[in-house]
C-alpha positions as CSV (number, residue, x, y, z in Angstrom):
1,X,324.2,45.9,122.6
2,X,323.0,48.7,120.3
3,X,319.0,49.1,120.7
4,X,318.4,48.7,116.8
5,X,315.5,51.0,114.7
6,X,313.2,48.6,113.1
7,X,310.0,49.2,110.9
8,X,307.3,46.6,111.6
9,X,304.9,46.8,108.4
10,X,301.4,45.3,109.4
11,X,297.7,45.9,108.6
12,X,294.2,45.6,108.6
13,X,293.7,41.5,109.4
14,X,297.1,41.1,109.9
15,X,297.4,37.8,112.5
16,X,296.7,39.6,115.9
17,X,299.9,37.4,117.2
18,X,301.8,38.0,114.7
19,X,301.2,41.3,115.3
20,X,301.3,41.9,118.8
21,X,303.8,39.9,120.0
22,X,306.7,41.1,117.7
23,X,305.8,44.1,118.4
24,X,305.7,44.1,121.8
25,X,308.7,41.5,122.3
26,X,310.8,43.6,120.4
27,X,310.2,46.6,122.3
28,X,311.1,45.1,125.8
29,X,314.3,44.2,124.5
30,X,315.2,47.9,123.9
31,X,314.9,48.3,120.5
32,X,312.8,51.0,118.8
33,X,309.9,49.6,116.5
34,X,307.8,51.6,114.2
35,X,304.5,50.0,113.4
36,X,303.2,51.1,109.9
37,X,300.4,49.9,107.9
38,X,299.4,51.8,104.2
39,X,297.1,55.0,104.4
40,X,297.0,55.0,108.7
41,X,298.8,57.1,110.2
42,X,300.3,57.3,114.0
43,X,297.4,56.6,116.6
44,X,295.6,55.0,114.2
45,X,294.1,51.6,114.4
46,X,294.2,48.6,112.4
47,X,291.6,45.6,113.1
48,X,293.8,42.2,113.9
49,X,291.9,38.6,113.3
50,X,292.9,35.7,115.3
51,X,293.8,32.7,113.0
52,X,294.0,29.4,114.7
53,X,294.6,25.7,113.8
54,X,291.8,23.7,114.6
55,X,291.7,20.6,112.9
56,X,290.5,22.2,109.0
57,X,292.3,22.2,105.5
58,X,293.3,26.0,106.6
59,X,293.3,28.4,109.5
60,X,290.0,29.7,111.8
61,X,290.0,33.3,111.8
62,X,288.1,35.1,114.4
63,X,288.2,39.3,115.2
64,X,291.4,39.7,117.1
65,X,292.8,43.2,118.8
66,X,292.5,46.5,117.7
67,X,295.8,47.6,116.9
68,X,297.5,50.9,117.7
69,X,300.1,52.7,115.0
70,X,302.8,53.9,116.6
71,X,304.2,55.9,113.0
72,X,303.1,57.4,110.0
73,X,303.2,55.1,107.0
74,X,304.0,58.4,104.6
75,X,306.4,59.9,107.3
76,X,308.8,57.1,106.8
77,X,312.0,57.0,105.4
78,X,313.5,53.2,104.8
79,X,317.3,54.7,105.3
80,X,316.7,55.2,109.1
81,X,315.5,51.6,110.1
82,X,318.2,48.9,110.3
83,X,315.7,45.9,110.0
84,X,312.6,45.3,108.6
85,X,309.5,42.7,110.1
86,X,306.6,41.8,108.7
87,X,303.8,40.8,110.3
88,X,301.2,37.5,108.5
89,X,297.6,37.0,108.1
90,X,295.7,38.4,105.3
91,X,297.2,41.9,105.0
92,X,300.0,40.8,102.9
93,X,297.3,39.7,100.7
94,X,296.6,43.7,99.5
95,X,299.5,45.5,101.1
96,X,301.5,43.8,97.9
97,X,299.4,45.4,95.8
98,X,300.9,49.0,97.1
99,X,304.2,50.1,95.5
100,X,305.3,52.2,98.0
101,X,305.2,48.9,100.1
102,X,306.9,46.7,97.4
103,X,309.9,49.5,97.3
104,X,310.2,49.5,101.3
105,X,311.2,45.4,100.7
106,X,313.1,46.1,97.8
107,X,315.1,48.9,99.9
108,X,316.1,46.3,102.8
109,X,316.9,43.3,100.8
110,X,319.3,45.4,98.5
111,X,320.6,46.8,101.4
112,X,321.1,43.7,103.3
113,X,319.6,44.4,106.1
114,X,317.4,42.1,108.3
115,X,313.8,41.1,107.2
116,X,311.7,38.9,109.7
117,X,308.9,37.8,107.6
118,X,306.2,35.1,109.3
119,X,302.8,33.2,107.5
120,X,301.8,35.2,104.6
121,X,304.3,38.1,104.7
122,X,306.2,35.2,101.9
123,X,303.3,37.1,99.9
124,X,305.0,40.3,99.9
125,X,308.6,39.4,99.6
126,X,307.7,37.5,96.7
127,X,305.8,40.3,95.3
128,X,309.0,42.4,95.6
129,X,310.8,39.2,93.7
130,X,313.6,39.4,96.3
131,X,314.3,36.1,97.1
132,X,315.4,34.5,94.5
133,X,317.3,31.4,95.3
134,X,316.9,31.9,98.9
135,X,315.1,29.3,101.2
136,X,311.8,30.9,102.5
137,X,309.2,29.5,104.8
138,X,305.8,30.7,104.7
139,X,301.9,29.4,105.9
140,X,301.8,26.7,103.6
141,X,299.2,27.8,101.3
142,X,301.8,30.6,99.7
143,X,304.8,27.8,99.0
144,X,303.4,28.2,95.1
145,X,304.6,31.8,95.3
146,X,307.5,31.4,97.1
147,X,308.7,28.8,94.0
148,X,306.9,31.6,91.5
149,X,309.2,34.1,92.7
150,X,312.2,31.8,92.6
151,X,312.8,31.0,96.7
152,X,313.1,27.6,97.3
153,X,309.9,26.8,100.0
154,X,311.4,25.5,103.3
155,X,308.6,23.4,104.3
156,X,309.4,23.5,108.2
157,X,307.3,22.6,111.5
158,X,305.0,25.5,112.3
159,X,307.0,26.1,115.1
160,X,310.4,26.5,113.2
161,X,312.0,29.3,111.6
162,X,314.4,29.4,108.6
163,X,317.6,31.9,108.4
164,X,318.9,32.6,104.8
165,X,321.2,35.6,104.4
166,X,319.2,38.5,105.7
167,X,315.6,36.7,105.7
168,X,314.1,35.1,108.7
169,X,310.9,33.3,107.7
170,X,308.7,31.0,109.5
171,X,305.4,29.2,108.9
172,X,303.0,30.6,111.5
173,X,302.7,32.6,114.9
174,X,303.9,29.2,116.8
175,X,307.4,29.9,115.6
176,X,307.5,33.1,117.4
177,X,310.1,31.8,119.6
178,X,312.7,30.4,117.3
179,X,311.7,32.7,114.6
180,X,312.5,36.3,117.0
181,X,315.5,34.4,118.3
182,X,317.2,34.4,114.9
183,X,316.0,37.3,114.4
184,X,317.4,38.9,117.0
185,X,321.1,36.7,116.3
186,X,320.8,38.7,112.6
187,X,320.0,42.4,114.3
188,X,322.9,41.7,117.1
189,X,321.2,41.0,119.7
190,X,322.9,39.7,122.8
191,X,320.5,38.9,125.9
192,X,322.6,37.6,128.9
193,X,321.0,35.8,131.8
């Protein structure tokens, strides 16, 4: 196997697992992963919150990790990475609203390469109106975007994940298993026991 490049694009009260354990997870596979967020730049920190399901209409969220950028979000160049992931939580909610984010998502899904996107990150690949006619899972609460943006919503257990053509979505930090395992299956990724 080929360790892959990837650019993990987070941010200030992203999901603190959605965060860290990509990150991390990805990293003691052998790959190399980048973590970004807008206007930081490497050795940085981002505040994480802690969202967790415990019996209301919507998530808990509590102050999670402090968060250390490994890379300059200006530094960047999309051409070098060969996948993108995306971490959840509320910093989808304004990192769509920075174009220089919007044209990193548009770079990967024209080029085809992989995009791991879990809970809100839906938000920004359907701010970048890139998934048209795909199947996307998301948190729940951003299905009406998903359908805005023309994805079909793939209401799935939270502990799922959903593969259509280069995306890998899922609907919250519980997938982490199945959702890095197809992940990994689109980047190449052959672990042997």
């Amino acid at each position: 196997m080929a360790a892959k490049k990837i650019l993990f694009l987070t941010g200030d009260f992203a999901e603190d697992y959605e965060t860290m354990v990509p990150f991390q997870a990805l990293q003691a596979i052998g790959h190399t992963v980048d973590a970004v967020c807008p206007g930081k730049k490497n050795g940085e920190r981002i505040k994480t919150a802690i969202h967790d399901f415990e019996g209301d209409q919507t998530y808990t969220e509590k102050p999670g990790h402090l968060f250390a950028l490994n890379a300059t979000f200006d530094d960047i160049d999309p051409a070098q990475y060969d996948a993108l992931a995306i971490a959840g939580g509320r910093a989808p909610e304004y990192l769509r609203l920075n174009e220089r984010v919007i044209e990193l998502v548009r770079h990967f899904a024209e080029a085809n390469k992989p995009i791991a996107a879990v809970c809100h990150a839906a938000q920004l690949l359907a701010a970048a109106r890139v998934i048209e006619g795909k199947r996307i899972s998301a948190y729940p609460a951003c299905a009406p975007e998903v359908r805005l943006a023309g994805g079909e919503y793939a209401d799935i257990p939270v502990d799922a994940a959903i593969t259509d053509g280069n995306f890998v979505t899922a609907p919250a930090w519980p997938a982490h298993p199945e959702w890095l395992r197809q992940f990994l299956a689109l980047l190449g990724t052959r672990i042997e026991l």
